[in-house]
Structure formats: structure tokens, C-alpha cells
FIPA-438157 format. One record per atom (N, C-alpha, C): atom name; x negated, y negated, z. Coordinates in nm, 4 decimals. Layout:
FIPA-438157
[pt 'CA', [X, Y, Z]] ...
***
This chain:
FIPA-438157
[pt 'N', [1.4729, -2.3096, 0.8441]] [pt 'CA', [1.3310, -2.3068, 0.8160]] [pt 'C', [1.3116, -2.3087, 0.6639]] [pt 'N', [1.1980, -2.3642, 0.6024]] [pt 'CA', [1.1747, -2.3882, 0.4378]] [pt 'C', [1.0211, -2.3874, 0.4509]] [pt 'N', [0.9964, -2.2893, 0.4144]] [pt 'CA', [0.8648, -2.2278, 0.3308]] [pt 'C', [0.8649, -2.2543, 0.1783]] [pt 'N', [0.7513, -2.3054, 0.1499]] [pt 'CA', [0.6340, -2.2964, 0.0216]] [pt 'C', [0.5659, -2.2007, 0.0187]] [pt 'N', [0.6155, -2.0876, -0.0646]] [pt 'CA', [0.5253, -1.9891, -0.1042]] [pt 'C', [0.4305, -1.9794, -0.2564]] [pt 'N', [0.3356, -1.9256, -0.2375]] [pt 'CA', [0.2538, -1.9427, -0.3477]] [pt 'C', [0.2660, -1.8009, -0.3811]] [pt 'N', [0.3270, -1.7108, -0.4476]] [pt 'CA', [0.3333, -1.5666, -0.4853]] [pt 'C', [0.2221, -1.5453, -0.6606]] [pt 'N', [0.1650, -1.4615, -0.6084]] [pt 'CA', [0.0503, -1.4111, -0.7136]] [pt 'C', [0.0491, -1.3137, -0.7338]] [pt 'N', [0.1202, -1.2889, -0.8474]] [pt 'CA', [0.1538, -1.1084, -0.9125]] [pt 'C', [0.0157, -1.0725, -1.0280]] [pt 'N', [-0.0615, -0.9892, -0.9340]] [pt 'CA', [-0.1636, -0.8991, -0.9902]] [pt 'C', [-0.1297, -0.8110, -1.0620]] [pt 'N', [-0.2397, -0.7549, -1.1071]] [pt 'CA', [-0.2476, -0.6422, -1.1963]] [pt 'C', [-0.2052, -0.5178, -1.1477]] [pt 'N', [-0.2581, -0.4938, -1.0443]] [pt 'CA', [-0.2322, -0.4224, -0.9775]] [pt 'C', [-0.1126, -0.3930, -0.9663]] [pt 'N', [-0.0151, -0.5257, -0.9186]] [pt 'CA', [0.1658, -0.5443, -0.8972]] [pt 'C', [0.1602, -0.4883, -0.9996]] [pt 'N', [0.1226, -0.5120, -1.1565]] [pt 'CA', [0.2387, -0.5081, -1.2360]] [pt 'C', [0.2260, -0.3584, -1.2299]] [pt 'N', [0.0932, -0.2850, -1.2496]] [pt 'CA', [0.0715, -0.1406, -1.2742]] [pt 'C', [0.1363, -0.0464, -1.1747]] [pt 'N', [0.1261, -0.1191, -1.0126]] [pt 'CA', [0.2466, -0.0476, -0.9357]] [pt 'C', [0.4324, -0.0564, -0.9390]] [pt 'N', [0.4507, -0.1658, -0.9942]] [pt 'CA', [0.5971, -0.2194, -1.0142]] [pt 'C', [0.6774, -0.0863, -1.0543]] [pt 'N', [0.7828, -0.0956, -1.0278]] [pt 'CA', [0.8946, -0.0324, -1.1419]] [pt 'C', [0.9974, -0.1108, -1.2364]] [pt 'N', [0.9879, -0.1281, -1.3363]] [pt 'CA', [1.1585, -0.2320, -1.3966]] [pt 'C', [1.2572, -0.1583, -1.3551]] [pt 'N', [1.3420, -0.3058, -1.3414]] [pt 'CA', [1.4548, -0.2968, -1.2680]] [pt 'C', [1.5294, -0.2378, -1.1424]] [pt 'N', [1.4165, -0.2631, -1.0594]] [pt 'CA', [1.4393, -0.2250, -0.9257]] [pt 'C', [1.4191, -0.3374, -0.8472]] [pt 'N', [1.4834, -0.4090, -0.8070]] [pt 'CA', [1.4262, -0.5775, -0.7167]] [pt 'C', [1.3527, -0.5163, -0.6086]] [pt 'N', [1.3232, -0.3788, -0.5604]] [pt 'CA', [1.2743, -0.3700, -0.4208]] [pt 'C', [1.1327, -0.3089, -0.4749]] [pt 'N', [1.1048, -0.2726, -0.5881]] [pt 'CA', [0.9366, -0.2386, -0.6020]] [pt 'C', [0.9230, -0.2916, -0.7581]] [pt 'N', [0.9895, -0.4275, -0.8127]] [pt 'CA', [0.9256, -0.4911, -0.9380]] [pt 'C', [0.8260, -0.5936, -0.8748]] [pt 'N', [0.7014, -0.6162, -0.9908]] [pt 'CA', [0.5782, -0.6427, -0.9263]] [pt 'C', [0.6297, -0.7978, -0.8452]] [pt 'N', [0.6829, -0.8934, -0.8954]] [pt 'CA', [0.7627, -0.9591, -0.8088]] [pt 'C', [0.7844, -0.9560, -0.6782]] [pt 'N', [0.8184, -0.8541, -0.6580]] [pt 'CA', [0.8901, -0.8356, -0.5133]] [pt 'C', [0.8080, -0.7613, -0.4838]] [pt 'N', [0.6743, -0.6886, -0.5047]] [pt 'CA', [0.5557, -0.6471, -0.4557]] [pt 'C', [0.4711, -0.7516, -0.4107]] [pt 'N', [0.4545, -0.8695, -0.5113]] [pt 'CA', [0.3213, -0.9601, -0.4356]] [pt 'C', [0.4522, -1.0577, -0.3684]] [pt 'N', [0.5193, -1.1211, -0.3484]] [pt 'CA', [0.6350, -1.1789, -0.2459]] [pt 'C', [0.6358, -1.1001, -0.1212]] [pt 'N', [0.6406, -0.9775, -0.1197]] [pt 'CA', [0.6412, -0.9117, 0.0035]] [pt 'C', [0.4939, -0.9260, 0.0351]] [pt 'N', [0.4000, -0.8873, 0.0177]] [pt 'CA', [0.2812, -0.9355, 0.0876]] [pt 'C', [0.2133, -1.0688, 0.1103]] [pt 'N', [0.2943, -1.1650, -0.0102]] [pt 'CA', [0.2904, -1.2720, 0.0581]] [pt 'C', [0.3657, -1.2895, 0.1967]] [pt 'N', [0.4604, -1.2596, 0.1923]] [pt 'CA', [0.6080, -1.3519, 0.3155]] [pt 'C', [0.5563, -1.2002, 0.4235]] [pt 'N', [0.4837, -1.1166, 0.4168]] [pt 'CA', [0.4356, -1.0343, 0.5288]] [pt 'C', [0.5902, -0.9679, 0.5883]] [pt 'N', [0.6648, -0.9366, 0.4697]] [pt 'CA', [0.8149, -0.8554, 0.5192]] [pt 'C', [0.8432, -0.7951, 0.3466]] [pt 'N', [0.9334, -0.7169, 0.4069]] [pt 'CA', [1.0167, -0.6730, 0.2517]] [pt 'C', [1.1076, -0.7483, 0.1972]] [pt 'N', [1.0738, -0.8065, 0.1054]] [pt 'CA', [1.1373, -0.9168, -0.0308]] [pt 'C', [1.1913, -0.8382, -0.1811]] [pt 'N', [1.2922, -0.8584, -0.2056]] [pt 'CA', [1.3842, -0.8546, -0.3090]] [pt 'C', [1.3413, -0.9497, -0.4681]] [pt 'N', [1.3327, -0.9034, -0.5838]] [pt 'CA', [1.3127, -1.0230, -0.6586]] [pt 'C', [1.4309, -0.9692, -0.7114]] [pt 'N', [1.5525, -1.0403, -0.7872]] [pt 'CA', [1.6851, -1.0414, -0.8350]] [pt 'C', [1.6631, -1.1040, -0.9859]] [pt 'N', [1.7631, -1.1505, -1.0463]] [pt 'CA', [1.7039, -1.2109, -1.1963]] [pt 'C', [1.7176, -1.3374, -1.1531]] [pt 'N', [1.7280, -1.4104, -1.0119]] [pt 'CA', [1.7533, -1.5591, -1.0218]] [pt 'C', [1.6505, -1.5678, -0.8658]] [pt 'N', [1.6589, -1.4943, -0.7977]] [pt 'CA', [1.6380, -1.5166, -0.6650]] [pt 'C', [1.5334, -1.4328, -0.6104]] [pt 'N', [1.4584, -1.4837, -0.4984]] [pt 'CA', [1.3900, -1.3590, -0.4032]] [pt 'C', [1.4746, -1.4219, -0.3243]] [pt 'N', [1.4774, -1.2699, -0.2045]] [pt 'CA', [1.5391, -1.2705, -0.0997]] [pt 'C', [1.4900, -1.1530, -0.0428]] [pt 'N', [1.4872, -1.1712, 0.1050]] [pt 'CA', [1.5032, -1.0637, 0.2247]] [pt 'C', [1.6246, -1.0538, 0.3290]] [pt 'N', [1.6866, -0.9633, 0.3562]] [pt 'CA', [1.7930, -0.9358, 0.4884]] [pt 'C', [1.6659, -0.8768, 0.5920]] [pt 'N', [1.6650, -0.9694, 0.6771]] [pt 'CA', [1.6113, -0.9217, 0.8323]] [pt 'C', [1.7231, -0.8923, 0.9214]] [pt 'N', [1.8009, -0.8873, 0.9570]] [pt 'CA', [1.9264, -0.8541, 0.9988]] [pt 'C', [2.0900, -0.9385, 1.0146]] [pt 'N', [2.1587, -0.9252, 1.0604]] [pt 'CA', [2.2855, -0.9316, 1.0153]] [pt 'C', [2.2748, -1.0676, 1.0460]] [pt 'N', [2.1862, -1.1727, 1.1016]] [pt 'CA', [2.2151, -1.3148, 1.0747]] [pt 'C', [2.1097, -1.3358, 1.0324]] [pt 'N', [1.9960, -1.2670, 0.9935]] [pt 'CA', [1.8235, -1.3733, 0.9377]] [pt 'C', [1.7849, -1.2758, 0.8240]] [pt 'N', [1.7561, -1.3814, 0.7259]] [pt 'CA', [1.7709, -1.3832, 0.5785]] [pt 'C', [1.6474, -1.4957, 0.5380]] [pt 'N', [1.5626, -1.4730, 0.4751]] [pt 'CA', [1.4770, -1.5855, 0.3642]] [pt 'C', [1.5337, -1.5514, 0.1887]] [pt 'N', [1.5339, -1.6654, 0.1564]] [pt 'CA', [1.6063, -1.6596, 0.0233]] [pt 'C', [1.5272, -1.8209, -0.0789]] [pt 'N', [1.5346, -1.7398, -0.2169]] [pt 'CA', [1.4626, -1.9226, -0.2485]] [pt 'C', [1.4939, -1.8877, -0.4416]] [pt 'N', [1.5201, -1.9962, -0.5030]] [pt 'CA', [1.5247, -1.9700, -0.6520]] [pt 'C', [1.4008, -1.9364, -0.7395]] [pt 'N', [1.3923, -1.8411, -0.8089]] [pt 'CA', [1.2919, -1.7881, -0.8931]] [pt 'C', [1.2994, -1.8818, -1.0077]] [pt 'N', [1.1465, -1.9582, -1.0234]] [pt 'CA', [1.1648, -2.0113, -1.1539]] [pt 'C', [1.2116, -1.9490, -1.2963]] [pt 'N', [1.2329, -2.0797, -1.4066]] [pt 'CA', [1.2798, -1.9837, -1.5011]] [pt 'C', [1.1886, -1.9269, -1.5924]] [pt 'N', [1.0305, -1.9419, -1.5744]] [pt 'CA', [0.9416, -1.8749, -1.6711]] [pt 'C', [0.9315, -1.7900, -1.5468]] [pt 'N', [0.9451, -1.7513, -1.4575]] [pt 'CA', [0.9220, -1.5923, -1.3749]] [pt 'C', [1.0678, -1.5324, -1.4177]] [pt 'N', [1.1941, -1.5741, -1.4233]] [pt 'CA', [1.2863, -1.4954, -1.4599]] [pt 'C', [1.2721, -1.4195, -1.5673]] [pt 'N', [1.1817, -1.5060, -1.6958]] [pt 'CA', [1.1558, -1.4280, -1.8358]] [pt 'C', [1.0478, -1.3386, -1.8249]] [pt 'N', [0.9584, -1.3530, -1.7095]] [pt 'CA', [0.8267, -1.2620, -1.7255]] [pt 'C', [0.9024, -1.1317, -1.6403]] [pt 'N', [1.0068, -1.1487, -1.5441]] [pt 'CA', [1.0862, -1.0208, -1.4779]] [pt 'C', [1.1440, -0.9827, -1.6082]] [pt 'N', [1.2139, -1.0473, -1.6791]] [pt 'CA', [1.3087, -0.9541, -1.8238]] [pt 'C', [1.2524, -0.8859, -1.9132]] [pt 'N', [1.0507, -1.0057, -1.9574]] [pt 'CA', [0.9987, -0.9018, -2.0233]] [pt 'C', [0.9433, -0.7448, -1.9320]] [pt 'N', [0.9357, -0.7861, -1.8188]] [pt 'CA', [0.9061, -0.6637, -1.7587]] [pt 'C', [0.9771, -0.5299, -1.7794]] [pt 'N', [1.0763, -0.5722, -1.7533]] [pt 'CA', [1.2445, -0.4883, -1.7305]] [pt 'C', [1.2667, -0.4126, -1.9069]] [pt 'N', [1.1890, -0.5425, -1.9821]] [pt 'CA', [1.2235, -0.4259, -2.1202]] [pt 'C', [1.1035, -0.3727, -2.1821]] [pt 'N', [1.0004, -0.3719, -2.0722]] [pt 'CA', [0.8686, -0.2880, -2.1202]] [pt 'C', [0.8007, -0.3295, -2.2236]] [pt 'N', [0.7953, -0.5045, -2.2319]] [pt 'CA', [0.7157, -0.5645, -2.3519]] [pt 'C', [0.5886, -0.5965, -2.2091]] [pt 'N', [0.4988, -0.6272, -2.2886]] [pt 'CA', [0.3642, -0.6714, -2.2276]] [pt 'C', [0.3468, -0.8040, -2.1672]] [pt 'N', [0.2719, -0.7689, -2.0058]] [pt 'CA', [0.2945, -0.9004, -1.9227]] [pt 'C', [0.1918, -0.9111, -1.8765]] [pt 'N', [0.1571, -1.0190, -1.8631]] [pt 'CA', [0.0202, -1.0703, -1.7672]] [pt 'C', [0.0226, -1.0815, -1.6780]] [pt 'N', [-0.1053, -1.0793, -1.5708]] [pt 'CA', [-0.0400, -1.1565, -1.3788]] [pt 'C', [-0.0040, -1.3098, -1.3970]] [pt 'N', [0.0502, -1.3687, -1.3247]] [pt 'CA', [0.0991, -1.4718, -1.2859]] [pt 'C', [0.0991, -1.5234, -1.1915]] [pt 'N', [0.1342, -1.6770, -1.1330]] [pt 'CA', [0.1094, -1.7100, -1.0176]] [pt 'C', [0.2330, -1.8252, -0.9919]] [pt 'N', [0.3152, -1.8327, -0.9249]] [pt 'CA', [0.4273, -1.9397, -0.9071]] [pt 'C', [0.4545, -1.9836, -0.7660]] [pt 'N', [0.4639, -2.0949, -0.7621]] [pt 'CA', [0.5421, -2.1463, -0.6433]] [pt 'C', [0.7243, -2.1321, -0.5952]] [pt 'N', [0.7553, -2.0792, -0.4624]] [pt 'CA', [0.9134, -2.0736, -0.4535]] [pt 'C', [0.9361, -2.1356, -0.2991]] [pt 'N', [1.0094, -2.2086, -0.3141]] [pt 'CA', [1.0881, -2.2893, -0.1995]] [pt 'C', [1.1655, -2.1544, -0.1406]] [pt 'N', [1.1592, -2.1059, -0.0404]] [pt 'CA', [1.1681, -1.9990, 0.0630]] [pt 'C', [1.2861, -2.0980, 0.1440]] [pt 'N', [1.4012, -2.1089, 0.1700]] [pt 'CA', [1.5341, -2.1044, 0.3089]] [pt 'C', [1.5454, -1.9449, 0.3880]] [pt 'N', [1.5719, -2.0255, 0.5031]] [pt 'CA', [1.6251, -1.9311, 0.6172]] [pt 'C', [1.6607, -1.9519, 0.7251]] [pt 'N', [1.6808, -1.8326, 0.7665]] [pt 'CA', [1.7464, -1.8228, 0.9239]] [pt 'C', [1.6516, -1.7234, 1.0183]] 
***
């Protein structure tokens, strides 16, 4: 299966996020309410494990990889909005 996701990290995301946690950076806050499951943002990838064979996984562009790093080192970020090619099982 291959999903087009449109992920839109609010203000909100960023003010709830934590750096450097892939399971609550704002990333992987608006991804999970997009994809309606718990999503991972990594420094290259989102991903979810649904169980021991079903998985969605897709490459993080590379201006969202730099807006996760400025996150991660507590410089100042705006919301954002990106498209990610979603694979799975």
C-alpha cells in the first residue's frame, strides 16, 4: 500500500513536541493525527510498527529533516506543511 500524506505541523505541535524524542517531536505529533495511528519521526524517516508484520514507513524531506534539527537544538521554528510518500504492509 502507498499513501500521500499531507502532514501539517502546528503551533500547537511545536508547543506540545519534545526534542529528540521521535515519539512526541511535533513531527510525529501532526503525522500521527494525520495517518490516525502512532507515527515515529527519525532524522530521515516517519514510521509506525503496527505489529510484527505491518509497518507504514516513508522518507522525510530534507528541509523537514533541518526544521527536526533546528528543533532538537532549541533554535526557533515555524509550523510547516510537507508532503511524504507513506509504504506498507
Amino acid at each position: 500500500m502507498i499513501d500521500i500524506a499531507t502532514i501539517d505541523v502546528t503551533q500547537e505541535d511545536i508547543a506540545k513536541g519534545d526534542a529528540r524524542n521521535p515519539e512526541s517531536c511535533p513531527v510525529a505529533l501532526a503525522a500521527s493525527r494525520v495517518c490516525k495511528q502512532p507515527m515515529m519521526a527519525g532524522s530521515y524517516r516517519l514510521h509506525s510498527v503496527m505489529g510484527a508484520t505491518q509497518y507504514r514507513t516513508g522518507a522525510i524531506p530534507k528541509s523537514v529533516q533541518r526544521w527536526i534539527e533546528d528543533f532538537d537544538e532549541g533554535r526557533s521554528v515555524e509550523p510547516i506543511k510537507f508532503e511524504v510518500m507513506l509504504y506498507g504492509v
